[in-house]
N, C-alpha and C positions, 0 to 999 in steps of 0.2 A: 737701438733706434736705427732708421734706415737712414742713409747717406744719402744726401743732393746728388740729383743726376745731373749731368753736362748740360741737360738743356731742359730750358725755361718756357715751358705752354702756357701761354694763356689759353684758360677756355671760352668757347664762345655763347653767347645769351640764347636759354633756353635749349641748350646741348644737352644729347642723354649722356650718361654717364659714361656708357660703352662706344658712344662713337669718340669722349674726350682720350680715351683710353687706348683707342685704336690709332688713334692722332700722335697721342704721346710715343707707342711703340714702334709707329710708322717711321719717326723720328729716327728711332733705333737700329730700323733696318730688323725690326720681330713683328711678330704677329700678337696682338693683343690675349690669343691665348697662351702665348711662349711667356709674355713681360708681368701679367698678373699672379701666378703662379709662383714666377721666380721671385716677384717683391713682397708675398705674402708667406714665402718658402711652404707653402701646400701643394698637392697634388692638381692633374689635369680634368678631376671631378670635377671644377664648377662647373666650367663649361660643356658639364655635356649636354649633348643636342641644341651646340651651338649653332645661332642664327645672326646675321646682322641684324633683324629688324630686332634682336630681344635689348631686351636692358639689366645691366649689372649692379644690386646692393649692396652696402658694403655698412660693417657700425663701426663704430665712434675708434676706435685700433686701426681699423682698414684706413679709413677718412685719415688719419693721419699719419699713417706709410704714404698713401700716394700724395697729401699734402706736401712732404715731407723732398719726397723723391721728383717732385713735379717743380718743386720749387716757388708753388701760392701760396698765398692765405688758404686756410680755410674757408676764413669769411669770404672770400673771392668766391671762390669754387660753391660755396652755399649758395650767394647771391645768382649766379651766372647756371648754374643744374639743378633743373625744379629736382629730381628727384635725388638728390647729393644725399640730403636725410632719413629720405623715407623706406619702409619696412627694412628697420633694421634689422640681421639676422641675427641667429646668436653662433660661436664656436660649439664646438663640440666638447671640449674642457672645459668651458665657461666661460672663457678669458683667453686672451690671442685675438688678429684679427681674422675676420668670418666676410667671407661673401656672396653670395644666392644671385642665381643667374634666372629670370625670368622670361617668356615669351609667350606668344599667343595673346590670348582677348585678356587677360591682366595686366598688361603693359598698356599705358596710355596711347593713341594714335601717335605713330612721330615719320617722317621724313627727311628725304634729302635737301637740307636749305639750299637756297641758289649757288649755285659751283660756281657763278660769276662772281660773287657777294663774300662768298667762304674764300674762293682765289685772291681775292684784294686783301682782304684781315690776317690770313694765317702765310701766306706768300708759299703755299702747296698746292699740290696738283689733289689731296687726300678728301674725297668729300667728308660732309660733316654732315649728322641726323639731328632734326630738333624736334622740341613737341611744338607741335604748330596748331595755332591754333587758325580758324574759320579765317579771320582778318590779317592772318602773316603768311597765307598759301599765296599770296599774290607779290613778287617782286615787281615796285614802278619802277624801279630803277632799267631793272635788264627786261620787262616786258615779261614775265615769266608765271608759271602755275607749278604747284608743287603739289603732288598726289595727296603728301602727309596722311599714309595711313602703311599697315602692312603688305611688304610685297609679293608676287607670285611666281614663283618659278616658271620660267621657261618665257617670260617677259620680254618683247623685242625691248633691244639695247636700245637706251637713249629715250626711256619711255617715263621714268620716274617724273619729268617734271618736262614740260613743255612750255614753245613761246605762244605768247598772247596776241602779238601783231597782229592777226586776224581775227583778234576779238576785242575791239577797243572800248566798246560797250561791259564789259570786263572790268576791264581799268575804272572806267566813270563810276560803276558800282562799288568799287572797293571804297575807292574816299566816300560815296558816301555812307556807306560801313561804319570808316573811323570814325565822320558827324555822329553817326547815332549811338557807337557806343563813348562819345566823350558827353552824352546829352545825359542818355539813359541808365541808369545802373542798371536791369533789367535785358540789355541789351543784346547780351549773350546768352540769355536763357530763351528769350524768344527768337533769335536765328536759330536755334534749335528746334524750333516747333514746327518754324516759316521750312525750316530745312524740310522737317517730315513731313509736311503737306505736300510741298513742289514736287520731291521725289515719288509720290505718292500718283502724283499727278504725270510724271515721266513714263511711265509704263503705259497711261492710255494713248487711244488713240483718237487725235486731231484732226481739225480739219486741213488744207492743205496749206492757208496762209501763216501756220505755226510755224515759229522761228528758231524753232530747237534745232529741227534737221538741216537747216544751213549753215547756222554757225559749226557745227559738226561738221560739212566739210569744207567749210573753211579752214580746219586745225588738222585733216585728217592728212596723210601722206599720200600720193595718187599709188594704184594699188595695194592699200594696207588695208586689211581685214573688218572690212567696216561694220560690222558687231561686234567687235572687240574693241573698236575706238569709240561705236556710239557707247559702252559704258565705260570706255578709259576717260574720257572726258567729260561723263555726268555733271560731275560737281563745280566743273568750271562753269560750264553752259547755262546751267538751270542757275548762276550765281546770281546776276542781275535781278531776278525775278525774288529771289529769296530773300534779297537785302529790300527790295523794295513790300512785299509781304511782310516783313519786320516791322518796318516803320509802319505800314497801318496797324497790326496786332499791338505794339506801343505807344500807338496815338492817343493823346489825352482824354480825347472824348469818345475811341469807338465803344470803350464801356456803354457809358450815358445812353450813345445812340442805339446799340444793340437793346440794352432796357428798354426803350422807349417804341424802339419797333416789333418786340414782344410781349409789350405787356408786363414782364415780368413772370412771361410763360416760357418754359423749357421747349425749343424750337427741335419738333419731331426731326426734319429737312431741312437742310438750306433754303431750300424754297420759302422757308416762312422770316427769311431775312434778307428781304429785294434789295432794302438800299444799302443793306453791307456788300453783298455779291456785285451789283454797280460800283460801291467803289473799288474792290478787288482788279474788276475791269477793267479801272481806268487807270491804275497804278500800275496794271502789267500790261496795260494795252494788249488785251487780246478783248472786243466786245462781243464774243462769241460765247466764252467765258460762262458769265450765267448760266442759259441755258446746256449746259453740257456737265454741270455739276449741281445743278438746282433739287434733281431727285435722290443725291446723296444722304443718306442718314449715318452713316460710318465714314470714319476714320479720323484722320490727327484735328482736320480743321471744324468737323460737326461735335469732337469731344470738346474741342478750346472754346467755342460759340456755346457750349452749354453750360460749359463752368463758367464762361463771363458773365453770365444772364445769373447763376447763383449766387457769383460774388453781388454783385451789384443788390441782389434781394434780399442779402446775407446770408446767403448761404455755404460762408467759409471760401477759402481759396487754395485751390489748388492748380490755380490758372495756367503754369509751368511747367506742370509735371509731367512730364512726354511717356507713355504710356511703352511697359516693353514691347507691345507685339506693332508698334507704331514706328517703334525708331530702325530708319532702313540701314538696307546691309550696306558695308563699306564696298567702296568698289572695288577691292581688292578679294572679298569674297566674292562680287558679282563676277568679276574675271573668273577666277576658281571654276564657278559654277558651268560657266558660259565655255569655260576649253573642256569641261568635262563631258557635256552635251555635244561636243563638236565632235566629240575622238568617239563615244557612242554612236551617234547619227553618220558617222563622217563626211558629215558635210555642215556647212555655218547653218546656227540656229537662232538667227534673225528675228526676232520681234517677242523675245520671251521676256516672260513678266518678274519680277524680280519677288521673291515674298518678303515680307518687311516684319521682321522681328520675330520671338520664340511663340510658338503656338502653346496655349496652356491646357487645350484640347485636343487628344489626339485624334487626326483625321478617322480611325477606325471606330473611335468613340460615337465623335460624331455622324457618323455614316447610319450607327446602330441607331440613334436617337432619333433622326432624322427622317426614318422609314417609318417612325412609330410617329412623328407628329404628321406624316404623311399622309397615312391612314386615319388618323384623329380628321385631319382635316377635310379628306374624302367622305368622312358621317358628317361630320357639325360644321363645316364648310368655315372654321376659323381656327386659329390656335390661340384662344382665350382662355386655356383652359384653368380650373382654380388649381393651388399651389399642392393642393392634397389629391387632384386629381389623377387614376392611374387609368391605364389603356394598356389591355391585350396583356397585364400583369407588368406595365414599366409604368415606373413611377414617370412622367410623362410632365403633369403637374411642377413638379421640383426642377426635372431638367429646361423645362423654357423658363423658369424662375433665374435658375442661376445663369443662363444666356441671354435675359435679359438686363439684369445688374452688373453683369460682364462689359465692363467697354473698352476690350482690347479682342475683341471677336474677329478673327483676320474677313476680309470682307467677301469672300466668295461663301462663306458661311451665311454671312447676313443676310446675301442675297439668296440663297436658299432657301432660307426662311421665307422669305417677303416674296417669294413666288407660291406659297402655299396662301400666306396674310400678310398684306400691306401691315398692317397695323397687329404684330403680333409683337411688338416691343413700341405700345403707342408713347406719349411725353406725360402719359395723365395714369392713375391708377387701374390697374387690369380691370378692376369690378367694373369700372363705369361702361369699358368697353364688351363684358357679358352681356349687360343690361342692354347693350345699343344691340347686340346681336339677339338679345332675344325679342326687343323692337322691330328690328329688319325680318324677322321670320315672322312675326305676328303680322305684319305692314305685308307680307307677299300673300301669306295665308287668310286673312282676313279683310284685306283690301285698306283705305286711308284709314289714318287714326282717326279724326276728326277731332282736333283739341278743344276747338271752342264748345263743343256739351258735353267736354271733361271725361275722352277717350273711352267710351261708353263700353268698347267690344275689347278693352285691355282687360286684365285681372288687376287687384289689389294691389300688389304690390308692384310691378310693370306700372299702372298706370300712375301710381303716385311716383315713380323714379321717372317720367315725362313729365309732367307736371312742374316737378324739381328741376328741371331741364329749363324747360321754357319761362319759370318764374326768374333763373337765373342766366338768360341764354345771352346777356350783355358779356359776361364775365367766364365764359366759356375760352378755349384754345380756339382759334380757327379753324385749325385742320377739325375738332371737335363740331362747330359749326356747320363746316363742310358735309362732315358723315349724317349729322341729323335734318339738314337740308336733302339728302336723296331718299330719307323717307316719308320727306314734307311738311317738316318742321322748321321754317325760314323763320326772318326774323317778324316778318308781318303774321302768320300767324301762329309764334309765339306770345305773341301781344293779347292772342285772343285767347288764348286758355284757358279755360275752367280747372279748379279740381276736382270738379264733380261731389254731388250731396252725400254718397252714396258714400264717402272715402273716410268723413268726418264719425261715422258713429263705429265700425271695426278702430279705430286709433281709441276712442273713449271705451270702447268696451276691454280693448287688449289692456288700457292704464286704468282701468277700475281693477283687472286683476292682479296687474303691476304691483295696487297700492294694497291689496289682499296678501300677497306674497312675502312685503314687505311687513304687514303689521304683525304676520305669524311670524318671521326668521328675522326680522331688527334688519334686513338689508336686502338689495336686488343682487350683490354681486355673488350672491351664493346660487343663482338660479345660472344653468350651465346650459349646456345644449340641448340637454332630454328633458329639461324639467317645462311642466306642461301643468297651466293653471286656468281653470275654470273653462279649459276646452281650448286652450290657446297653447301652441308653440311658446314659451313666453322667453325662454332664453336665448333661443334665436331668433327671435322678435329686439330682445336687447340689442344682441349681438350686431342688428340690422341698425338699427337708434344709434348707437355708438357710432358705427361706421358714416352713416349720414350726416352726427352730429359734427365728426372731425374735417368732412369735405366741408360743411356749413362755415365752420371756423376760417378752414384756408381761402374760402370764397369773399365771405362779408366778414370775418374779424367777430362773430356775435354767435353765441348759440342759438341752436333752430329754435323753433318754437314747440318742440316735441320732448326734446333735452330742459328746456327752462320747467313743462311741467313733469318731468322725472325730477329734476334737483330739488322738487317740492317733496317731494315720496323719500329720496334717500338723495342730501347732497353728493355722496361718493358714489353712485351709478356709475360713474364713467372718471376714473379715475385717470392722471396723466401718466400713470404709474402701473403696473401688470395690475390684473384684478387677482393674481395668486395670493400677492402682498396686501390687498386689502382683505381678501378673504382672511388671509393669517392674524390680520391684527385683531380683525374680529376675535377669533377665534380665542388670542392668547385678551385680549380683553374681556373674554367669558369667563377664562382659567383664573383671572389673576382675585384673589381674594384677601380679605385683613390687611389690607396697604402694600403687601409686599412685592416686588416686582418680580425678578427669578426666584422666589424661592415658591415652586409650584409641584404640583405632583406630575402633568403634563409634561412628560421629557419634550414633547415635539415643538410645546410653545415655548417652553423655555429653552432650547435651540435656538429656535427663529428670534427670540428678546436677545439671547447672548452675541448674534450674525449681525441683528440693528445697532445692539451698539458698538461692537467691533467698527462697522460699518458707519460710524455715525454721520460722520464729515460728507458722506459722497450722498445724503439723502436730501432730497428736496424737503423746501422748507415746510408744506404741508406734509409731508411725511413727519416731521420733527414735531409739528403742531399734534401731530395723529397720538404719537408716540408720547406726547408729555402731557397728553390727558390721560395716560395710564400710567403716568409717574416715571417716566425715560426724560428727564433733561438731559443737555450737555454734561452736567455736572456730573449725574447718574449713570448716564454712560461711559463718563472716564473711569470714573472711580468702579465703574462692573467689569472694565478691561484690564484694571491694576492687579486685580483682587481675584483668585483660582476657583475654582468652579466649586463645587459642592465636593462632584465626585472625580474631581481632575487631578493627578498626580502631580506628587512636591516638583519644583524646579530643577532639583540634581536628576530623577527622573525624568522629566520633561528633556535636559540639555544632551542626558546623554544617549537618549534618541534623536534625539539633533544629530550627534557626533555619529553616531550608526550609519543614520543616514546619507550623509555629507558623503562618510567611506564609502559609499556606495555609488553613489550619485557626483560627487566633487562638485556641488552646489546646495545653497537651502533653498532655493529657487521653487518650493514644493507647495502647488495648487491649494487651497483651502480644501479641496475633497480629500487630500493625502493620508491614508492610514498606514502607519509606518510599525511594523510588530506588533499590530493589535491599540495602537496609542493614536491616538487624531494628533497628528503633527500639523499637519496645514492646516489647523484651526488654533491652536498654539502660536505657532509661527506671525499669522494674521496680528492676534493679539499683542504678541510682542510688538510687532512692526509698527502697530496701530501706538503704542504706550511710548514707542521711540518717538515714535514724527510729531506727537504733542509736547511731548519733551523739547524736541528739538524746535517749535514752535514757541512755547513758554520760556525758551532760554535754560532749561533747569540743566541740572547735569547728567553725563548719560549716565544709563543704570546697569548693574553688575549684568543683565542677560542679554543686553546689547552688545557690552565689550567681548563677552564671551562668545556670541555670533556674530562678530563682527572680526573674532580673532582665528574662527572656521572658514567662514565664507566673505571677506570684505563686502561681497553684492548679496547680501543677502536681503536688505532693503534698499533698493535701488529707488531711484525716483522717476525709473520710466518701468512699464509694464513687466510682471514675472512671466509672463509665455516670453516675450525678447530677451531674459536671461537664459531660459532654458535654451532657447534655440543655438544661440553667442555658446551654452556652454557644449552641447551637444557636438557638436564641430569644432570648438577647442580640444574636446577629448578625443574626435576622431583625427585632428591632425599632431595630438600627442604620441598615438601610437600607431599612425603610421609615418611619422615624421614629419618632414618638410608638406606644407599644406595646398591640397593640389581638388580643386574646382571637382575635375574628372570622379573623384572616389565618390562623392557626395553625393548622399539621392536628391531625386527630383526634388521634393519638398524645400532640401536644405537650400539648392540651387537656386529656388525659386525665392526663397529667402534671401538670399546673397542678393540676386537681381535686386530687390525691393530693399535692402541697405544701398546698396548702390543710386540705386534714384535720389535715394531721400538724406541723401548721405549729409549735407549741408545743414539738414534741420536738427540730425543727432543731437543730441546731449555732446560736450566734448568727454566725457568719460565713456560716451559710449563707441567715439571717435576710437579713444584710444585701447576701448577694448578689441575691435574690428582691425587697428592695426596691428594689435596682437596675435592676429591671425594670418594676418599678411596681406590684408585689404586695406586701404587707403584713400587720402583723397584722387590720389592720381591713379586710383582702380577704379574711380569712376567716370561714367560717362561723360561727366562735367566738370574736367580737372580744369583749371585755371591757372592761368602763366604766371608761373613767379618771377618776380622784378627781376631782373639780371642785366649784365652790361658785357658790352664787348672791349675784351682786358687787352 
């Protein structure tokens, strides 16, 4: 056991581990990497590529040598150092104490606390580093700001932490800071957001009466480098405006309000939210404000205005969750950045813009894709283009798809785009905007629509998608309003509209062969895109009915009147569900004969029957209704998941492919598609999992193929998704052999992974908490660590 040392530290609230460490050897007259070393009798390996700003772990042996030798509680030392417990390492015997020396972007933000503040408690001259959080970078005491983030080499001295005197407006924001977060639980996840919008907004350029550039040199030193102080001092500066941004994004009612000034429409712009953007104004006193971000459609505060409008409609919530390519650099990389630019140019590089967060497209990518909607848009003067669309041999189509579902698009991309088409990512479904384009080209080429004698000079189908328009033109988006207003469609004569006579007898001619189609094949869902009845398109005619039917739904709550007489012809036309699936049941409804359910000649239906009931639980309950008029109940379906296939091998077979694989893989984590030596394992596996969890629902006992997969792979039925065990396990195995577990090795995908545990890390499973720290991620690895309680001892 270690011996009490001569002298007695207490440590201080919310201290990292390394700066308690450094405190205790400073005592000594050693250097923290002399004194750890010596009381763990290991070599000067931890510490390589030793930093003050890193932090040192230590497990449960370590913890109580320096307990021991420090002369605290434990309990002290937990209470007072968020990260006293966290990622423990292991020895390299198993057993002894172990400790792992961490730095870079896995160590939480931490600082020098006030040397006024640390001078009165500990009676040294020794500063001390804490993780600090938003609302403890501010001493009232000594007037003071504390960077609290990692430092930069070559840093004028005396720059870590500055006085505030000349920014008393500072002060006034901090208290009310602590108001909002003793109000709000919420509190700290929205200065996060208010954070990334401000900063967001720091990089543009103001009019002259902005108040950012004076407070900046009120703090700056008379000849100091003044692009290195305007971003030394960011986060002080843009403080006031951020705590006060807070509290409106945590106002009880801007919900309410924002619904009620949308509609309950997804707002393309800020622009189509006046009286939020007023009060924005009036809280940061700047009424310039509005108009200078009104035409914004990206970034942190048009993504947070769009999820409020969905939670409010119920659209789930993810109202908080601050987007990676959103959340800005520390200023401690902005410095980095900004001396590296200086010693290239050699000269100060004043007024550059900061990029905020990891790009998940690389600029070469997009450069290539870019040219190609380029050109798209130099023919068809838009980029509406459909999802299957390609151009000059690039899938063209699919790439604005996924840039438009994208909403961490860094913004000079965006606007790239929206200089080709304002509206190539409109708030409404792409089709509606094809149709308005091929409106606007009819409307140049043919001169006015004229709605009132029911668009005489459109075609069939164009005319009946105005028609639809102007019958529903109350319940439109604005901005939607707006676009069908410049082809002269306002709302006076939308009122006047006809359908025209003409439209009514193709609709009864195409559903008389609708209803021909249906009395030869028992259904419509089998007619696909080439099938062609009585001289009609008639699948893409469907295809066209569906589509209308589901806009009709989100509009009035009621199907159209086109959809009510299909449901006459074939209730299942237009299924909630894929039309593959009801094709299938058909199908295996044809196969199934003399009451039996799987026992068919059809391998392929009796497939798809064994997938439903495996599946039973996640089907909707008209799928269940579909399924138990061909004799699949609940009951039926357990009992076809208990019970081995016809031609499916015994269970010692079955397990010890299991065990093959596991060897292989060190997971059962194996997709439903999985063939494993010629044996369907991930359909096995399924079934098991499927026979456990009602088991485990029913109360019964577990059964002999669980304990035996559960004595291979404990996750091998996990209760959150099998792609997140693979990934957890993929990266455990790459940091088993190459050791200690290091970000850098991993490829982009896995990275990109990590990043998105790290966001979401709070909503984990705790099991899945604790597999993530098993890797050496934590809560205090992410972005959103949170101060644990601690006192000054």
């Amino acid at each position: 056991m270690t011996q009490p040392g001569l002298v007695r530290l207490a440590p201080l609230r919310d201290e990292t581990n390394l700066s308690y460490l450094t405190r205790l050897a400073d005592r000594y007259g050693l250097g923290v990497t002399d004194l750890v070393p010596a009381l763990f009798q290991t070599g000067r390996d931890l510490f390589k590529g030793f930093r003050t700003d890193g932090e040192v772990y230590f497990n449960a042996e370590a913890r109580a040598r320096v307990s021991a030798f420090c002369r605290v509680p434990e309990s002290v030392l937990g209470r007072a150092l968020p990260a006293w417990t966290a990622q423990e390492p292991l020895s390299r015997g198993g057993a002894g104490p172990a400790g792992r020396f961490r730095f870079g972007a896995v160590v939480p933000a931490a600082g020098e606390g006030c040397r006024l503040c640390t001078a009165a408690r500990t009676g040294g001259t020794q500063p001390a580093r804490l993780y600090l959080q938003p609302h403890t970078r501010v001493c009232v005491r000594h007037q003071r700001w504390m960077l609290g983030t990692q430092w930069v080499d070559g840093a004028p001295a005396g720059t870590e932490q500055f006085d505030l005197a000349g920014l008393p407006e500072v002060v006034s924001a901090h208290q009310s800071h602590l108001g909002l977060l003793r109000q709000r639980p919420d509190a700290g996840l929205a200065f996060e957001v208010a954070h990334a919008v401000i900063v967001s907004w720091w990089a543009q350029q103001w009019p002259e009466e902005e108040q950012w550039p004076d407070r900046v040199g009120r703090v700056a030193p008379s000849g100091a480098d003044a692009g290195w102080w305007w971003l030394l001092v960011r986060d002080a500066v843009i403080y006031p405006e951020t705590v006060a941004l807070a509290r409106v994004l945590t106002g009880e009612r801007v919900g309410q309000r924002l619904l009620a000034e949308t509609g309950g429409r997804l707002p393309h712009m800020l622009a189509h939210t006046p009286g939020f953007l007023a009060q924005l104004a009036r809280v940061v006193r700047r009424p310039w404000l509005p108009d200078r971000i009104a035409s914004a459609s990206v970034g942190p505060l048009v993504v947070w205005v769009q999820r409020c409008v969905r939670a409010g409609t119920g659209g789930g919530g993810r109202l908080w969750v601050l987007d990676a390519a959103h959340r800005p650099r520390s200023v401690a990389r902005e410095l980095a950045v900004y001396r590296g630019a200086v010693r290239r140019c050699g000269k100060a590089a004043g007024g550059m813009s900061p990029h905020l967060g990891v790009r998940h497209t690389s600029d070469q990518a997009f450069t290539a894709g870019l040219a190609h909607a380029r050109a798209y848009a130099a023919v068809h003067g838009h980029l509406a283009a459909p999802v299957g669309a390609r151009f000059d041999g690039f899938a063209l189509g699919q790439w604005l798809s996924d840039h438009r579902e994208s909403a961490v698009l860094p913004a000079e991309h965006v606007a790239d785009l929206e200089a080709l088409d304002p509206w190539w990512r409109p708030a409404w479904p792409v089709v509606w905007q094809q149709f308005y384009y091929q409106a606007r080209d009819h409307t140049r080429a043919r001169g006015a629509l004229r709605p009132e004698r029911g668009f005489p000079t459109a075609g069939f189908g164009l005319g009946q998608w105005l028609y639809q328009q102007c019958a529903g033109y109350e319940s439109l988006h604005p901005a939607q309003q707006d676009l069908l207003a410049d082809i002269g469609l306002t709302c006076e004569t939308a009122r006047a509209a006809r359908p025209g006579k003409r439209r009514a007898v193709p609709f009864q001619r195409v559903l008389g062969g609708a209803l021909a189609f249906a009395q030869a094949h028992g259904t419509l869902v089998n007619a696909t895109t080439d099938t062609v009845q009585d001289g009609h398109r008639l699948g893409r005619w469907l295809a066209g009915q569906r589509s209308e039917d589901r806009a009709h739904q989100r509009r009035h709550g009621s199907p159209s009147p086109g959809a009510l007489a299909l449901s006459e012809i074939d209730p299942w036309w237009n299924p909630p569900w894929t039309l593959q699936w009801q094709r299938s049941w058909y199908e295996a409804r044809a196969c199934l004969q003399d009451g039996s359910v799987l026992d068919t000649a059809d391998s392929k239906s009796a497939t798809w029957l064994a997938t439903q009931c495996a599946r039973y639980d996640t089907l909707l309950p008209g799928q269940r209704d579909l399924l138990a008029r061909i004799g699949i109940t609940a009951a039926a379906a357990l009992e076809a998941t208990t019970r081995p296939a016809e031609n499916e091998a015994d269970y010692a077979t079955a397990l010890r492919h299991a065990r093959s694989y596991h060897a292989v893989h060190h997971t059962l984590a194996a997709a439903t598609s999985t063939i494993h030596d010629g044996f369907h394992l991930g359909q096995w596996l399924r079934r098991q999992r499927q026979h456990a969890r009602d088991h485990a629902r029913r109360g019964a006992p577990t059964t002999a193929a669980a304990k035996a997969l559960s004595t291979l792979d404990p996750w091998w039925c996990p209760p959150w998704s099998l792609s997140w065990q693979r990934s957890w396990q993929r990266i455990h195995d790459q940091n088993e052999t190459g050791g200690q577990p290091d970000t850098d090795r991993h490829s982009y995908a896995q990275r990109a992974w990590l990043r998105q545990q790290h966001t979401r890390y709070h909503d984990l499973h705790p099991d899945q908490q604790g597999l993530l720290t098993s890797i050496g991620f934590t809560t205090l690895s992410t972005a959103r660590t949170r101060p644990v309680p601690g006192m000054w001892c």
